[in-house]
Structure formats: C-alpha cells, structure tokens
C-alpha positions as CSV (number, residue, x, y, z in Angstrom):
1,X,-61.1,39.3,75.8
2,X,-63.5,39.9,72.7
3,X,-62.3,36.8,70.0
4,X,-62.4,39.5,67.6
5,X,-60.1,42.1,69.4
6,X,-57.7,39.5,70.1
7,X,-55.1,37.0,68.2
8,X,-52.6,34.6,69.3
9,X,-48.8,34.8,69.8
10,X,-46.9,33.0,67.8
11,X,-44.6,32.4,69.8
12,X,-45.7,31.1,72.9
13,X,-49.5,31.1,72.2
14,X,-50.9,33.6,74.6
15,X,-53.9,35.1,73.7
16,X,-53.0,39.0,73.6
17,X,-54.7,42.2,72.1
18,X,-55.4,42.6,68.4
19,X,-53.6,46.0,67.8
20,X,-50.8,44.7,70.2
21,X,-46.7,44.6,68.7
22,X,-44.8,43.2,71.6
23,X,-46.5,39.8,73.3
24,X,-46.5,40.7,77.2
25,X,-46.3,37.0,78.0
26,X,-43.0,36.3,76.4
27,X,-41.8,39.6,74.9
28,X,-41.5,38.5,71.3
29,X,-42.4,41.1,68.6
30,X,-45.8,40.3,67.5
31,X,-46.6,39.7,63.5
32,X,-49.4,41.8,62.4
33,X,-52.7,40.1,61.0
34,X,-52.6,39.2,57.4
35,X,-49.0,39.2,57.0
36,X,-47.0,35.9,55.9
37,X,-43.6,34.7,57.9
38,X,-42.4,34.2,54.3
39,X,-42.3,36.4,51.7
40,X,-43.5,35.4,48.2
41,X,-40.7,35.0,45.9
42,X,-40.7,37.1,42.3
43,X,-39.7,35.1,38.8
44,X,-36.1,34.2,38.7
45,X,-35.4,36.6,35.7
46,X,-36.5,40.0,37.0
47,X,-33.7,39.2,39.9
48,X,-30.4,41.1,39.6
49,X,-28.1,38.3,39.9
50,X,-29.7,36.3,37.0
51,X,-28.4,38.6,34.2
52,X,-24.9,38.7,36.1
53,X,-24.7,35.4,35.9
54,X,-26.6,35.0,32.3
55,X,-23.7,37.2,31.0
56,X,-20.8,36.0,32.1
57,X,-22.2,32.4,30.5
58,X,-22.5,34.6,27.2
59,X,-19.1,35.8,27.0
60,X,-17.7,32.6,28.1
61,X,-19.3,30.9,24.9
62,X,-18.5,33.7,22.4
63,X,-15.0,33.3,23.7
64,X,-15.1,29.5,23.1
65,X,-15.9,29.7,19.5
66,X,-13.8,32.7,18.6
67,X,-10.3,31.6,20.7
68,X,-7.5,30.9,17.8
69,X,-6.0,27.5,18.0
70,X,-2.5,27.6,20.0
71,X,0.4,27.7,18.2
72,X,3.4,25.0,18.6
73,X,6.4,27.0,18.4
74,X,8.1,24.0,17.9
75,X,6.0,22.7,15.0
76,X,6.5,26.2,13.3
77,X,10.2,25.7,14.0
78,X,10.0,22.4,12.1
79,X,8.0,23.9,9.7
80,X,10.6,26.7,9.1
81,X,13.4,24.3,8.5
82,X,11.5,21.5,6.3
83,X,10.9,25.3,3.9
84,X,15.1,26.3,4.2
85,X,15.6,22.9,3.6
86,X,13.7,22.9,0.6
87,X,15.0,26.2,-0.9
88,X,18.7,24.4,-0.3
89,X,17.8,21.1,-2.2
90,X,16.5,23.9,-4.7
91,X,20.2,26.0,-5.1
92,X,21.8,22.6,-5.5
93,X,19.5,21.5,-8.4
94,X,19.7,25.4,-9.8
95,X,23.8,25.3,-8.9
96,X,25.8,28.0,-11.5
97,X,27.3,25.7,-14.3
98,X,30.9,25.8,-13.7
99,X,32.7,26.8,-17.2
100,X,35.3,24.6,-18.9
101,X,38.3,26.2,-20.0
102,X,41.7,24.8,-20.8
103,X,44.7,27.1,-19.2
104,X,46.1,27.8,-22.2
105,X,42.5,29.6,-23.5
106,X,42.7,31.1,-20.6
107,X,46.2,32.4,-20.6
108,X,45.3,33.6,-24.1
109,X,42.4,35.7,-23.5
110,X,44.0,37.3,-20.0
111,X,46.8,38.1,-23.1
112,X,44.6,39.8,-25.5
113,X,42.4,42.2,-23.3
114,X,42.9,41.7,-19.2
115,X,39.9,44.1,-18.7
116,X,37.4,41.6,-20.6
117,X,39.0,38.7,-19.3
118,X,38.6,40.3,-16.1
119,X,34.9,40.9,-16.4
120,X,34.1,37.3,-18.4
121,X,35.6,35.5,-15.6
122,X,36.8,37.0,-12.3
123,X,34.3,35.6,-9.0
124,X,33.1,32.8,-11.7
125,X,34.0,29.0,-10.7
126,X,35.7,27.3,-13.4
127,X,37.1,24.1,-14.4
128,X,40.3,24.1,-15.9
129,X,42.3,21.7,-17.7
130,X,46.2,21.7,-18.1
131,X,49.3,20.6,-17.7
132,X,51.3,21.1,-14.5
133,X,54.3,23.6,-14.6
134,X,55.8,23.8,-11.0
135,X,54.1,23.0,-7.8
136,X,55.0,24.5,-4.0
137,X,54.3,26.9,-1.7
138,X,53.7,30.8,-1.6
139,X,55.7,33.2,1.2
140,X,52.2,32.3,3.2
141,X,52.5,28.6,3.3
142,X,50.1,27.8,0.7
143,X,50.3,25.7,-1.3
144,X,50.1,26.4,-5.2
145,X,49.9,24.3,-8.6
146,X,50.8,26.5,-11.4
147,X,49.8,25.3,-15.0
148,X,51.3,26.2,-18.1
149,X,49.4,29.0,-20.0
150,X,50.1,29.7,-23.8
151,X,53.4,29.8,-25.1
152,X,55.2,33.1,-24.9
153,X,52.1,34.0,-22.7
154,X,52.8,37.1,-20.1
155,X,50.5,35.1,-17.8
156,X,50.5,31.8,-16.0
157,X,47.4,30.2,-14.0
158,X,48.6,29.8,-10.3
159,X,46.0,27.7,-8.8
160,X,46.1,28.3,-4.7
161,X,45.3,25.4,-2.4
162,X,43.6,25.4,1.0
163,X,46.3,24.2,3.4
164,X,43.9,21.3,4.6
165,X,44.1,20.2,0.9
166,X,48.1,20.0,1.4
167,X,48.5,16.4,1.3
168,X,46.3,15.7,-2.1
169,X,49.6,17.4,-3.8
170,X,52.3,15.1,-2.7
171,X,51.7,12.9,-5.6
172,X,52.2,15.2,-8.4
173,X,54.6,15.7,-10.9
174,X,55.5,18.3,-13.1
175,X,54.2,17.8,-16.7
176,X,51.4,16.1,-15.5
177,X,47.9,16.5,-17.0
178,X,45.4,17.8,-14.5
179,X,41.9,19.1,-14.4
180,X,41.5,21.7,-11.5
181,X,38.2,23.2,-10.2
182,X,38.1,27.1,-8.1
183,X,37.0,30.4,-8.6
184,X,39.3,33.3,-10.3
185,X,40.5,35.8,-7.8
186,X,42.8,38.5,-9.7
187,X,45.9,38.6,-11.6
188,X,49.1,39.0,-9.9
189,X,52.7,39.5,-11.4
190,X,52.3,37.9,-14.4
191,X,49.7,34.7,-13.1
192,X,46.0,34.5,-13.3
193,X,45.2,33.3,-9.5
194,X,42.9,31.3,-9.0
195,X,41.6,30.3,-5.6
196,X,39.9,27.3,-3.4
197,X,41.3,25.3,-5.8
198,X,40.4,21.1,-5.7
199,X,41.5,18.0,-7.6
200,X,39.0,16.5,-10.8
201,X,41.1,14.4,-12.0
C-alpha cells in the first residue's frame, strides 16, 4: 500500500487503508487521522458543576454568620426566676405600713359614722392594741379573742383566729393587754371582725 493512503491500527497494528473505519485484521473501530484518544479539557469555571458547588459553599457561609445563638431554655428559666425573685424581695421592702390603732379608737370611730369607718379601714391590715374581753370559739369552731371597745360602745372588736393558731390562745386571760395584728373584714351584730388574726405581743 501507498505510505500515504495508509495508517496504522491502533489496536493491533495492521497497516490498513487511510479512509478505512473498521480494521479488517482485528475489527476494532478505527480512529480517524488527526483526532486525539483524549479530549482537551475546558477551564474548571465554565463547567456546570463548579457554580453548583460554588453556591452551595456561599449559602453555607452566609448562614454561618447570620445563625442566632441557641437559646437555653433552662438559662431563660433561671433568668425568669432570679427577675420574680427580685420583684418579691421588692414587695417586701415596699410592704403596706400596717396602721396602729387601739380598740377603743376603733370602737369609737365604727360608733360615730360606720360608713367612713368602713371605707378608712375595711381590707386594710391593722395592728391593734387592747385589752381582752372574752375569748372562745364561734358556731364554726373558730376560735375568737374579743377586745373591749369604748365604753357604752354599740361595737366590740372580735378578732377571728385561724384554727392552726388554736393553741397560741390557751394562755390567755381575760383582762389581759394584748396587741393583735389582721385585716378588717366587716361588722357583724354589734363587733367589728377582724380576720387572720396573729399574736404581737
């Protein structure tokens, strides 16, 4: 064969014709002259998969920076209780001042107008001072210390006891002076009641 009609298999070597596809000694598919078994690669960046990947980096970054710190809902618990803690210790330093009133006063003023008595000092804690006229127990079982009130006074102060607080009564006497702190509830039949009533002195 002319050298320059011709070209090699390369596969097995044999020399077969230039224009020639299949080799006829071993069948393989001829290349044709001037091409390359390997293709020439483009630049990395003008491949699809690049900016798939290059983006997905990207987002993972922004999200990085921008993700909020993680909350500890048991720190914010702690939190929450250190600030309810804090407006307690407040109420107890703000605490209402309780008023100071002798029974007698008090007697005296539920005497002269019940109405403004009423309104001065019904729901208000108060401290009162007196001396004990009768001690015992309502048709409920609880127990009462009733102090005297003014003289010829329509009203009494009946001072009601938590049945808990029973036993801190045992060891008083009648005529006894006593200072007594609750909160007034109402007036009933003739006594000024006065409720959740503890010991001073």
């Amino acid at each position: 064969m002319n050298e320059k009609n011709t070209k090699f298999c390369q596969s097995c070597g044999k020399e077969i014709d230039k224009k020639a596809e299949i080799c006829v000694g071993c069948g393989v598919r001829a290349e044709k002259e001037g091409s390359s078994s390997k293709k020439t690669k483009g630049p990395i960046w003008k491949r699809w998969w690049f900016w798939v990947i290059a983006i997905f980096v990207l987002f993972v970054i922004i999200g990085a920076f921008s993700e909020e710190p993680e909350i500890d809902p048991a720190g914010q618990e702690e939190e929450k209780k250190d600030v309810e803690g804090a407006k307690e210790d407040e109420g107890i330093e703000e605490e209402i001042e309780v008023i100071e009133i002798s029974a007698t006063q008090l007697s005296e003023e539920y005497d002269e107008n019940k109405v403004a008595a009423d309104s001065k000092y019904k729901g208000e804690s108060l401290k009162i001072s007196g001396i004990i006229d009768d001690i015992g127990k309502d048709i409920t079982g609880t127990p009462y210390v009733n102090l005297e009130g003014r003289e010829y006074s329509l009203f009494g102060v009946q001072c009601m006891f938590n049945r808990d607080k029973e036993e801190e009564l045992i060891e008083l006497r009648k005529g006894q002076k006593i200072i007594l702190k609750g909160e007034v509830s109402s007036e009933m039949i003739g006594n000024i009641i006065v409720k959740d009533c503890e010991i001073i002195e």
